[in-house]
C-alpha positions in Angstrom: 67.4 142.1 196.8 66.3 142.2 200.6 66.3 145.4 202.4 67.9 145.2 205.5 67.2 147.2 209.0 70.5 148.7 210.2 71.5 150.2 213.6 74.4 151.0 215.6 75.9 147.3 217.1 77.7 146.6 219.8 78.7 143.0 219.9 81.7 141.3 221.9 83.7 138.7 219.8 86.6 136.3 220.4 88.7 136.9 217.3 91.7 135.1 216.5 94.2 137.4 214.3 97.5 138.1 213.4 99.0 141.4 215.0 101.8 142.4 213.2 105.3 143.2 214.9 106.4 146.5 214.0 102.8 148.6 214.5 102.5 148.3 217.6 103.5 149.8 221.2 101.8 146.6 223.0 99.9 143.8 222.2 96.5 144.7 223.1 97.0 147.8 221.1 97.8 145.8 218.3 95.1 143.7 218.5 93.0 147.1 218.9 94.1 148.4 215.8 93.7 145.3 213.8 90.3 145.2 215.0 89.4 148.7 214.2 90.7 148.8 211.1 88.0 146.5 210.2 85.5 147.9 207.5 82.4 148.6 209.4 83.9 148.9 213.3 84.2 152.3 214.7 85.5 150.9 218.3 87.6 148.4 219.8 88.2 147.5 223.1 90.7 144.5 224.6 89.4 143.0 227.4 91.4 139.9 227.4 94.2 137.6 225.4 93.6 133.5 225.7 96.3 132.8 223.3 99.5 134.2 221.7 101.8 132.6 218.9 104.7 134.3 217.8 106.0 134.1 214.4 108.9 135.9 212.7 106.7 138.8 211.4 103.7 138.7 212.9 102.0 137.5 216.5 98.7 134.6 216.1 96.6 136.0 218.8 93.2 135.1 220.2 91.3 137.7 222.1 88.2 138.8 223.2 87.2 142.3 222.1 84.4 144.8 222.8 83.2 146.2 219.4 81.2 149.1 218.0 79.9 148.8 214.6 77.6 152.5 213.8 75.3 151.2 211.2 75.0 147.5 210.6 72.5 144.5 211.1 71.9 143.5 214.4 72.4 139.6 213.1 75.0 137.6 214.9 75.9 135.8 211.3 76.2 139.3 209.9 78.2 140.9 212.2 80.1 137.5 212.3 80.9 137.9 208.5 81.5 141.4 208.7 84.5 140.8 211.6 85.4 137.5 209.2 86.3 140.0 206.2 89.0 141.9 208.5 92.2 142.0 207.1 94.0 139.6 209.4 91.1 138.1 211.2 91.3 133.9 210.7 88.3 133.8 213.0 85.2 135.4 214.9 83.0 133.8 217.6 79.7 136.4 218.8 79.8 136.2 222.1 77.3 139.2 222.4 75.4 141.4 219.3 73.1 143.8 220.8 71.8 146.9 219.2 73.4 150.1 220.8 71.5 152.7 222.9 70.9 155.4 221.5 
């Protein structure tokens, strides 16, 4: 088993998720909340929308979001993965993975 170094992460990612209707007040707080309620991400910040689907119970949306991840690798594949297990993220592309200052 390989021992990994782990640090706080801040990466920006264009993820493309489904926001669902009904727990939300907007759409870029919907996409905030799916994005934090990813296992591993302690912020989210919306800083832009590219694309929105609707459906008849959720939104497809693509957006680019500012992420902080407290203790995690600072490997763009790993953080790619790790944004890839979301519940309702299809997709992830690292735009940015640095580590954080302290």
């Amino acid at each position: 088993m390989a021992v990994h170094a782990t640090t706080a992460v801040k990466a920006t990612a264009e993820l493309d998720l489904w926001v669902p209707r009904d727990t939300m007040a907007d759409l870029e707080s919907g996409v905030r909340t799916v994005a934090a309620d990813i296992d591993g991400v302690e912020t989210a910040e919306v800083t832009g929308v590219t694309d929105v689907t609707p459906r008849a119970t959720d939104i497809r949306v693509t957006a680019t979001v500012r992420l902080g991840l407290p203790d995690h690798e600072t490997d763009p594949e790993a953080v790619r993965e790790t944004l890839e297990d979301g519940f309702g993220v299809m997709d992830a592309s690292l735009l940015v993975v640095d580590a954080a200052e302290a």
